[in-house]
N, C-alpha and C positions, 0 to 999 in steps of 0.2 A: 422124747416127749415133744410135739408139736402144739403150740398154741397159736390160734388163731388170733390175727391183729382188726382188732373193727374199730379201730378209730383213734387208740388209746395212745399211738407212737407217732402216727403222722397226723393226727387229729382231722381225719379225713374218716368216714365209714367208709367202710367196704362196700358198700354198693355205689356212691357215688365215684370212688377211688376206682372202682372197676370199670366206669360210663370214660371215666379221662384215660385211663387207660387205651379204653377200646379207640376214642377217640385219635388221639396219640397213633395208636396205631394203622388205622387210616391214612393217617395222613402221609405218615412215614412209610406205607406203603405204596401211596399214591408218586411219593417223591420219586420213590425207588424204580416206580413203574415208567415213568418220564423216559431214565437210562434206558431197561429194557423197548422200551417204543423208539428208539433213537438207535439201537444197536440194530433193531429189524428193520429199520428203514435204511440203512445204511449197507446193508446185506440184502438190501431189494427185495422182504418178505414181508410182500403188503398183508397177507392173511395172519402175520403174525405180530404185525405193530398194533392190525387192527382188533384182533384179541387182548391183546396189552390196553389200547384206548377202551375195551368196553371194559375190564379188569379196573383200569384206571377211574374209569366215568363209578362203579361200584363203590370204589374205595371213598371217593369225595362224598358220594348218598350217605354211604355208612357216618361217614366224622360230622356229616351234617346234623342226620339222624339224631347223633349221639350228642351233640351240640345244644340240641334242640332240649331233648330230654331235660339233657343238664339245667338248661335256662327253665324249663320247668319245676325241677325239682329245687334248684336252689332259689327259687324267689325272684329271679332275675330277667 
């Protein structure tokens, strides 16, 4: 049996809980992405650090995005 949690355990909805999430995940990708840009540059593959910075530059829109949202929806 699966029950859905919207709110009732972390007292967060599920839909805001899913905006920090997304958020969260952004950013932690962005971090991650830093390493990979730093292992291609290091391996002298500039078409592939510079996929990594445009992935990279993605990732920060996105948490901003979702940032943003946030500050709308919670009043803030």
């Amino acid at each position: 049996m699966t029950t859905a949690e919207a709110g009732h355990v972390t007292g967060t909805q599920d839909k805001n809980y899913n905006i920090i999430w997304f958020v969260e995940a952004c950013l932690s990708n962005a971090l991650r992405l830093e390493t990979y840009i730093g292992d291609a540059e290091r391996e002298g593959d500039t078409v592939l650090a510079e996929f990594f910075r445009k992935a990279q530059a993605d990732s920060r829109k996105g948490a901003e995005q979702g940032k943003e949202l946030l500050r709308q929806r919670l009043g803030s």
